[in-house]
NUKOL-508121 format. One record per residue (C-alpha): residue number from 1; chain; x, y, z. Coordinates in pm, 1 decimal. Each point is the difference from the previous one (the first is absolute). Layout:
% NUKOL-508121
n	chain	c1	c2	c3
NUM	A	X	Y	Z
...
END
This chain:
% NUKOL-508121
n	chain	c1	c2	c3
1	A	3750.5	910.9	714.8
2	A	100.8	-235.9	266.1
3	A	8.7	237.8	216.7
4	A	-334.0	168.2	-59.9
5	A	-142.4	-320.1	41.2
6	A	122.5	-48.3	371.5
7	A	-116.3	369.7	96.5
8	A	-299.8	-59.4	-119.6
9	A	-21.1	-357.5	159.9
10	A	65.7	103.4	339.6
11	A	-294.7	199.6	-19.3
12	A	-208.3	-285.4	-70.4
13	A	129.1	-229.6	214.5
14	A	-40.7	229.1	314.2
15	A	-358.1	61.3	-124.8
16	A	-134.4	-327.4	-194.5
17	A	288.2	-287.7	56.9
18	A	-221.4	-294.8	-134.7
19	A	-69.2	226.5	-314.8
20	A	292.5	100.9	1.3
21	A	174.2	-356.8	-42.7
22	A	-291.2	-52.5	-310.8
23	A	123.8	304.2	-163.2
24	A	378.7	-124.6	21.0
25	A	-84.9	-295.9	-206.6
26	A	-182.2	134.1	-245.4
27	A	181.5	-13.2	-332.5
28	A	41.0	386.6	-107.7
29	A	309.9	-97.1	-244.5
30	A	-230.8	-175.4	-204.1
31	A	-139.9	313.0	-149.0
32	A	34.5	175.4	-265.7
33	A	87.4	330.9	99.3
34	A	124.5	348.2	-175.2
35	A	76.6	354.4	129.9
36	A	-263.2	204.4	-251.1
37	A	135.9	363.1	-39.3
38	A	-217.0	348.8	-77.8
39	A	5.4	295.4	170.8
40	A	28.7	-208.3	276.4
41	A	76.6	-423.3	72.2
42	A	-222.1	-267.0	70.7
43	A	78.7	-393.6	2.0
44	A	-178.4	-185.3	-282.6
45	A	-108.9	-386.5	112.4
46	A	-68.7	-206.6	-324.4
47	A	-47.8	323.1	-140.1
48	A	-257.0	105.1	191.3
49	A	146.9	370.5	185.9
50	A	-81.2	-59.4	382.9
51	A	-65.2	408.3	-26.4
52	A	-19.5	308.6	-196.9
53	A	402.8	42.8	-154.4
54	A	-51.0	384.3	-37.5
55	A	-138.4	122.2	394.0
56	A	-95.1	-300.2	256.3
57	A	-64.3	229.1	254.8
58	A	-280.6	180.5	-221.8
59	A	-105.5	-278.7	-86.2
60	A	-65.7	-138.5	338.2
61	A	-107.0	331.9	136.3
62	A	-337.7	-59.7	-244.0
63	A	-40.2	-368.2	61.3
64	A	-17.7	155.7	364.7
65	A	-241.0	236.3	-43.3
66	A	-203.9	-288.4	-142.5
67	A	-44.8	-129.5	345.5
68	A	-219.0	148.8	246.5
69	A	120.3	134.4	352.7
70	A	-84.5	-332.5	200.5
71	A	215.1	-89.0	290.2
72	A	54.8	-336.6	-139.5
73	A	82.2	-41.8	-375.4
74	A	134.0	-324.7	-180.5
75	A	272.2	-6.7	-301.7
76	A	59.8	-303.3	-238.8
77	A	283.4	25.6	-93.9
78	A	345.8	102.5	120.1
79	A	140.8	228.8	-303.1
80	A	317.3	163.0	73.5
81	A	-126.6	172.4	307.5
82	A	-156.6	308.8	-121.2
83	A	-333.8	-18.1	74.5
84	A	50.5	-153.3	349.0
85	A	197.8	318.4	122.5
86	A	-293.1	225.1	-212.9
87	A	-253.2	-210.4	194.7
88	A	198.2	44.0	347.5
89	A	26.5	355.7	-11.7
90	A	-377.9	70.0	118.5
91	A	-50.0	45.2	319.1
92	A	-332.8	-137.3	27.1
93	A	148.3	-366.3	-117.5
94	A	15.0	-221.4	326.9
95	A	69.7	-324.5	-253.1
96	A	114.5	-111.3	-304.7
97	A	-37.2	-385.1	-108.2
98	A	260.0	-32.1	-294.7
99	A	-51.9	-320.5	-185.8
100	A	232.8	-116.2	-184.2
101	A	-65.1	-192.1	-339.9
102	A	297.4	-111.6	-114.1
103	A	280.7	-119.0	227.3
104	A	238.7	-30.2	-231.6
105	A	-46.8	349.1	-126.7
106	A	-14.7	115.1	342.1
107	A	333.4	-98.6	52.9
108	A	175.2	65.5	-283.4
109	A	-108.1	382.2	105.8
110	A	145.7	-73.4	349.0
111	A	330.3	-96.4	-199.2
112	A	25.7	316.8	-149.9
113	A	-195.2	290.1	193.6
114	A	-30.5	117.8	379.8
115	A	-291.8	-90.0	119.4
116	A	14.1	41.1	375.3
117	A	-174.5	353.5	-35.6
118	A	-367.5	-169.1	8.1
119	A	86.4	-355.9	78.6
120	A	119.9	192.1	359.6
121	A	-332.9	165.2	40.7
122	A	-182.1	-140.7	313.9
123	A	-336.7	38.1	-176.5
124	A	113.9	-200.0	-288.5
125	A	-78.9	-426.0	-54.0
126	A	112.3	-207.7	-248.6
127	A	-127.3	-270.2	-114.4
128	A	-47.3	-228.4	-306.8
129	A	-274.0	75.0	-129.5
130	A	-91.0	-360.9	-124.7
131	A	-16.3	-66.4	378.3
132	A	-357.4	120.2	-10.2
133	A	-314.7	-93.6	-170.7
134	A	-166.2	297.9	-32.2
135	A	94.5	345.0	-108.0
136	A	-12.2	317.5	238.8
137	A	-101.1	305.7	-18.9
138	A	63.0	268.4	-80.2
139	A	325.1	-77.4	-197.9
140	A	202.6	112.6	-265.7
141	A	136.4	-267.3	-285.5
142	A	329.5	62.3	-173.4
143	A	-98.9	-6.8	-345.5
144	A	351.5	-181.3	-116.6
145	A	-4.3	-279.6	286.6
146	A	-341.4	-121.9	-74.0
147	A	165.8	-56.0	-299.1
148	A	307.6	-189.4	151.2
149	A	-209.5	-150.3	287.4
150	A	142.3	-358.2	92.4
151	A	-250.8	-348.4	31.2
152	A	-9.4	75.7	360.5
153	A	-182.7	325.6	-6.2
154	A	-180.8	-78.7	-364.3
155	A	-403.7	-61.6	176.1
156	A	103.8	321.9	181.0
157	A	110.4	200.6	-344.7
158	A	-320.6	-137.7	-161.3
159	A	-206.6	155.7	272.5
160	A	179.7	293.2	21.7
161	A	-51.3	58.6	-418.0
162	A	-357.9	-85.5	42.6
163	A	-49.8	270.6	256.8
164	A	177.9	279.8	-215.2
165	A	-210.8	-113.7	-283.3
166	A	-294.8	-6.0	179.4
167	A	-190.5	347.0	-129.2
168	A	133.6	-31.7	-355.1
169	A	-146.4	-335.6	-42.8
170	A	-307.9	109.0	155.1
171	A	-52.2	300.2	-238.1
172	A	-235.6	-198.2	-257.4
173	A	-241.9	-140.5	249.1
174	A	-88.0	366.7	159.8
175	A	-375.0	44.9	-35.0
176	A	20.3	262.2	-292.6
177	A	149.9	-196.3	-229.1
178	A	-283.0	44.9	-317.9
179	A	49.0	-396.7	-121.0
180	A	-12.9	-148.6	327.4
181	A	-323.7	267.2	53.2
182	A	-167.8	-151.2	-313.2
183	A	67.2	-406.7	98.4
184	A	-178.4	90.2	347.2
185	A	-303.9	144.8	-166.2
186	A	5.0	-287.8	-231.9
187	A	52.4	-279.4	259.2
188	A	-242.0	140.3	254.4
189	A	-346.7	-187.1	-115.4
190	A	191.1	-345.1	68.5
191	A	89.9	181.6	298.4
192	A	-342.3	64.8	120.9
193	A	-131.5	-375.4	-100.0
194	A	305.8	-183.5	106.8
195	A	27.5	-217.3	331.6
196	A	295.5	175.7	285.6
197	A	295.8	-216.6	-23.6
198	A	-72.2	2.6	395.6
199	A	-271.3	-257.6	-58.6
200	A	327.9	-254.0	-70.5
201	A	212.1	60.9	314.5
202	A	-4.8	-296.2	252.6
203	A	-162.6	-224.5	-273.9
204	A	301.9	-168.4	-6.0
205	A	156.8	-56.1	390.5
206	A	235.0	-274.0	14.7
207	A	32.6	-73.9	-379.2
208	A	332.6	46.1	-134.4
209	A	20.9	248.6	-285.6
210	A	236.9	38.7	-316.8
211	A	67.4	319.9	-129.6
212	A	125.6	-6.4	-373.2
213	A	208.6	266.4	-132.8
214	A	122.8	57.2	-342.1
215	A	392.6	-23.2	122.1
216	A	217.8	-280.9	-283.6
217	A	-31.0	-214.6	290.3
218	A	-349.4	-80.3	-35.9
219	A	80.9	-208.6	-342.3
220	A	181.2	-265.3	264.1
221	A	-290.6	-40.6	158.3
222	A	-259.2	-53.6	-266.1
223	A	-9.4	-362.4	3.0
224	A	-17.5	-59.7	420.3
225	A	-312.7	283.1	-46.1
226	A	-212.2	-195.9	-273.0
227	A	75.9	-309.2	211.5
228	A	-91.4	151.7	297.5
229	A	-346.6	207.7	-150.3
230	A	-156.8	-319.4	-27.9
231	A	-8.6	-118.8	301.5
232	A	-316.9	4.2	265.9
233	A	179.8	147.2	292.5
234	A	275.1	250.2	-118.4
235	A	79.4	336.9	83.7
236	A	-140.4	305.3	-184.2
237	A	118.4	96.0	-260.2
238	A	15.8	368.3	-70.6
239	A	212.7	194.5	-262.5
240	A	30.0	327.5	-109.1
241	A	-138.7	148.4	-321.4
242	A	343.7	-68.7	-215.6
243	A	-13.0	-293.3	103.8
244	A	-361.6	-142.1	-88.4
245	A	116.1	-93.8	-369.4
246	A	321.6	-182.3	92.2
247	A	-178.7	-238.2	216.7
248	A	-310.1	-34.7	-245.3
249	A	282.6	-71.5	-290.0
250	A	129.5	-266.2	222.8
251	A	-329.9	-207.8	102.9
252	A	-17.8	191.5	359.5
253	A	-319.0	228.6	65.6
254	A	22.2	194.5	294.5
255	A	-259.5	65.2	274.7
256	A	48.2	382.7	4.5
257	A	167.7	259.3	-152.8
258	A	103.5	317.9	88.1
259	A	12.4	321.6	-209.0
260	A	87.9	398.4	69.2
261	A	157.8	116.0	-286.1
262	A	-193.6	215.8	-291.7
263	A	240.3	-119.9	-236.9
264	A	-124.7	-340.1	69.5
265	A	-217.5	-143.4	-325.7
266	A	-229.2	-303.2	-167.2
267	A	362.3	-72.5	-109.1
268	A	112.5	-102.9	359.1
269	A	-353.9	-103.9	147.6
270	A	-187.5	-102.3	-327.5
271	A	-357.9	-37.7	134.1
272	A	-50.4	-358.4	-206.1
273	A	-32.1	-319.3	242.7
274	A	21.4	254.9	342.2
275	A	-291.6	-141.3	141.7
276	A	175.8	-229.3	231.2
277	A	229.4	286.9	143.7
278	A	-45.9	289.8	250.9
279	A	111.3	319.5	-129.0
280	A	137.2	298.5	294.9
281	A	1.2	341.0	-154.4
282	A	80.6	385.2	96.8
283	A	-214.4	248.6	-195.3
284	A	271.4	40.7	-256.4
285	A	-41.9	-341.1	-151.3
286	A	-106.8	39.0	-429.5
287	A	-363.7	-29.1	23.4
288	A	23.9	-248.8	-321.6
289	A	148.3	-224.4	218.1
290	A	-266.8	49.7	290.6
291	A	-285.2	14.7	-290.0
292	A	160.8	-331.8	-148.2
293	A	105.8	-189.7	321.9
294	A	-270.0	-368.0	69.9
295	A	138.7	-35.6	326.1
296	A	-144.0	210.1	350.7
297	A	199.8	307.2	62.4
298	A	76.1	207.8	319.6
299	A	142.9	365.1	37.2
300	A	191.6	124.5	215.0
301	A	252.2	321.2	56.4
302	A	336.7	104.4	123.9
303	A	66.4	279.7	178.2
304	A	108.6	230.3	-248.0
305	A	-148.1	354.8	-81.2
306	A	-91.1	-109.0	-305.9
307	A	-340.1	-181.9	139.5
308	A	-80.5	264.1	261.9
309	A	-337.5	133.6	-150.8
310	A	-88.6	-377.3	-162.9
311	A	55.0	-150.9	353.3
312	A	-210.3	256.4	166.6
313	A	-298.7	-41.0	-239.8
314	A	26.3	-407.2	-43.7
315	A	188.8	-82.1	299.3
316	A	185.9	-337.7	-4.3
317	A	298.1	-183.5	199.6
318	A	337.4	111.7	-68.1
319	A	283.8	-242.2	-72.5
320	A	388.4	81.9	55.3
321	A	222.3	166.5	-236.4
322	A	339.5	48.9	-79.9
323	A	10.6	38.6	-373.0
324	A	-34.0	-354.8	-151.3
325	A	-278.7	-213.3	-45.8
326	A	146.8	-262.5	252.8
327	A	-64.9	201.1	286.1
328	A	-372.8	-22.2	16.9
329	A	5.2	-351.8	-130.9
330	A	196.9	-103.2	338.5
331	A	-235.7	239.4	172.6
332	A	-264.9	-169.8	-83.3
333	A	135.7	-295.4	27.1
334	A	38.9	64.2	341.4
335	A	-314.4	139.4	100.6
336	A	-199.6	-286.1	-184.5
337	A	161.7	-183.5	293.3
338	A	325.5	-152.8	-124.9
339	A	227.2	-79.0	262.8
340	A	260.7	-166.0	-283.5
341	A	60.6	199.2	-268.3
342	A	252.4	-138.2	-287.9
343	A	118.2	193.8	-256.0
344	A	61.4	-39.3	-377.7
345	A	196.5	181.1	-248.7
346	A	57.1	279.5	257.3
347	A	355.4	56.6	-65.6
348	A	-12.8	389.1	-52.1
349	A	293.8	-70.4	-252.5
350	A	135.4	-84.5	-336.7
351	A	24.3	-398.8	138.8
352	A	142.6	-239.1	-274.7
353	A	69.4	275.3	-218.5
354	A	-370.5	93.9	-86.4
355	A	-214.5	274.4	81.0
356	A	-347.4	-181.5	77.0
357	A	-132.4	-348.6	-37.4
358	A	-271.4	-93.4	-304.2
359	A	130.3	364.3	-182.1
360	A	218.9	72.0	-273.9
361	A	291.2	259.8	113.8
362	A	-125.4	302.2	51.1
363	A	-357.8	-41.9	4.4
364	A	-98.6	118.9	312.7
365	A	277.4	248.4	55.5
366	A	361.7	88.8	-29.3
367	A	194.6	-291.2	-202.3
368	A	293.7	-175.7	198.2
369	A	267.7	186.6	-210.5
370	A	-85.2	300.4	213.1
371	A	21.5	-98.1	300.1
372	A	308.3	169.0	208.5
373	A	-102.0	-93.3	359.2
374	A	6.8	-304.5	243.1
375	A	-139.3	-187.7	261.7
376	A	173.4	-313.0	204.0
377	A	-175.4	-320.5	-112.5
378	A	-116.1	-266.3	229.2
379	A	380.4	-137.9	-81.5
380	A	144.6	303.2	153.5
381	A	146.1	125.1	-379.7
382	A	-101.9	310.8	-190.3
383	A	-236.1	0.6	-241.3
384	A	-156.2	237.2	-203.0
385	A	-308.3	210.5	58.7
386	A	-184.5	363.2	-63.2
387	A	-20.9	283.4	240.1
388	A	-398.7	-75.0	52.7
389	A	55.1	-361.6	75.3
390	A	274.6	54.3	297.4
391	A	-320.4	245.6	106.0
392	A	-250.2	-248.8	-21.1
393	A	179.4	-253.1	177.4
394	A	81.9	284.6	279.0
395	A	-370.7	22.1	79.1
396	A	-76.2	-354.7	8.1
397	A	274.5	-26.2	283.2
398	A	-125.7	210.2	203.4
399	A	-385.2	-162.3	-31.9
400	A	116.6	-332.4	51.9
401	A	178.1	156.2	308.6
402	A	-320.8	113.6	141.0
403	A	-189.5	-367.9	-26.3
404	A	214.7	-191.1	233.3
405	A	-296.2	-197.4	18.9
406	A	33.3	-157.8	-339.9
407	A	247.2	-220.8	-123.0
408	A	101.2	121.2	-370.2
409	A	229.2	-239.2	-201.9
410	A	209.9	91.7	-335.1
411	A	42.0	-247.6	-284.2
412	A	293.7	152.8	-229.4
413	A	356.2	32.1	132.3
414	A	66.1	134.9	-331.2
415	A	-187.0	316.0	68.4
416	A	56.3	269.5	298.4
417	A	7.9	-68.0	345.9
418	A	-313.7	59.3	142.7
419	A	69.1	120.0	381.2
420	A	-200.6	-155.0	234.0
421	A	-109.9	-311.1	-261.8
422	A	159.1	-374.7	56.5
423	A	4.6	-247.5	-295.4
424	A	-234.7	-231.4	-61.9
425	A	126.0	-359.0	12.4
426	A	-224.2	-131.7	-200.5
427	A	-13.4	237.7	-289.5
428	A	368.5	220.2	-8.2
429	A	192.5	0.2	-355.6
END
């Protein structure tokens, strides 16, 4: 093993000495590590098998020929080697970024297998693949280290999941789906009568906005909200259709509110005492809530298929979208003219071991005893989450990260880290 290890760590010195000097401290001994035997041998990590244990080089002959012949390609994920050297073999590959996601891993393979047969390779890099904020393109993910990926490279793994997911979460919202077919019929004569959510932008320049999620957080806040909705000169307040009840329940009515789901009913935006709020709609909103609502509304859209004939008949502004109702609530936000933008109950997690604020477990989703995934809190520490969340949070990175302009504050350390947020001072739990 030892001297595996220094083999291998020549290599990387010659090629990468300040990575190489990270990778030496890294704590592989730690793990828990088997030899897994089938027709062939694979090491197990936690019990997680880093490859097939019957035919690796099968295996990584079809993760290869999920790839397409680019000159530059991108791995996460070191493995045992196999689909580096499957990779390497084209001719027509002039670079291959190898990121790895778990240094420990990585070196308890460099402890135990030869590795100098792609690490060698002039068109290889490595790199950490926490070292970056974005993912790149196109790459391959190695199912079992997105698994084992360390709190370095966990915003990386999140984005990297969100991409693979991206068609399969995508498949209800293409425009022949019959239901969503029927709510756009339904919707379109508020459609036709209602106001463009365009008429709202710059209304606002220069006044700082809340957003209100539904995250646990939110219930820490409650009291500093009601205090603060009473006052003459105060930020706007805006929140999120899940969130509308919470506040009302707790003496706090919001300026606006922001809704895009179908499922979305009287039961979360009951239309009694609405008058004195805005209501912000896509043309999937329950048209008992529209009939219902006292308050003025305003449409807008996303750009999703889903829209394209309504938006060409009855066209209207689009907000951004990434999945969850916060997005076009901060887009909004920001186009109304906010310049600070503060954010409630986003914590995109399972904060103070509940799954939403003002809801009973399980009410608007999966309950917390399901949850098998994680995030870093604002403290740095794991805590627990859903696949869609970590995807959620993904895209409101990498909004915020093109509005260097505004200023957007976080108010919960006990939820996920929002890249590219600071904490308030005034209002973080």
């Amino acid at each position: 093993m030892s001297d595996c290890f220094e083999h291998n760590a020549r290599v990387l010195k010659e090629r990468w000495p300040a990575l190489q000097a990270r990778i030496e401290a890294e704590d592989g001994a730690a793990l828990q590590a088997d030899l897994v035997q089938g027709l062939g041998s694979t090491l197990s990590i936690s019990g997680i098998q880093l490859t097939s244990r019957h035919d690796r080089t099968l295996e990584a002959r079809q993760q290869a020929a999920s790839l397409p012949q680019e000159a530059v390609l991108h791995l996460y994920g070191t493995g045992l080697g196999d689909l580096q050297l499957e990779l390497l073999a084209r001719p027509s590959l002039e670079r291959l970024y190898v990121h790895i996601l778990n240094g420990a891993v990585f070196k308890l393979v460099l402890q135990l297998l030869e590795q100098d047969g792609w690490l060698a390779d002039p068109r290889v890099e490595l790199l950490y693949a926490g070292d970056l904020r974005e993912i790149q393109l196109p790459f391959f993910a190695l199912p079992a280290e997105l698994v084992l990926a360390d709190d370095h490279s966990a915003k990386i793994r999140d984005r990297l999941i969100s991409e693979t997911h991206l068609a399969f979460n995508n498949r209800l919202f293409s425009e022949d789906v019959e239901q969503l077919q029927e709510r756009l019929v339904a919707v379109e004569p508020w459609v036709a009568i209602d106001p463009d959510v365009a008429r709202l932008f710059d209304t606002c320049v220069g006044r700082e906005v809340f957003v209100i999620a539904t995250g646990p957080s939110l219930e820490q806040h409650f009291g500093a909200l009601r205090a603060l909705a009473g006052q003459a000169h105060r930020p706007l307040l805006m929140c999120v259709d899940t969130a509308y009840m919470p506040l009302r329940r707790n003496g706090i009515r919001p300026d606006l509110v922001v809704s895009i789901d179908q499922r979305i009913s009287t039961r979360h935006l009951p239309p009694e005492d609405s008058e004195g709020t805005i209501l912000v709609y896509m043309p999937l909103a329950d048209p008992q809530v529209l009939e219902g609502w006292q308050g003025p509304r305003y449409v807008g859209y996303s750009a999703s298929d889903v829209f394209q004939a309504l938006r060409q008949r009855l066209p209207r502004a689009q907000l951004h979208s990434g999945g969850s109702v916060i997005h076009p609530a901060v887009d909004l936000a920001v186009r109304m003219g906010g310049k600070r933008i503060t954010l409630f109950g986003a914590d995109f997690a399972f904060a103070l071991n509940r799954t939403h604020a003002g809801w009973e477990d399980g009410d608007l989703g999966p309950q917390l005893g399901v949850a098998r995934h994680w995030v870093l809190d604002g403290h740095g520490q794991r805590v627990r989450t859903q696949l869609n969340f970590r995807s959620y949070l993904c895209e409101l990175e990498r909004y915020i990260e093109t509005r260097p302009d505004v200023a957007f504050f976080n108010t919960s350390r006990s939820g996920a880290m929002i890249a590219g947020t600071t904490f308030h001072g005034d209002y973080v739990q």
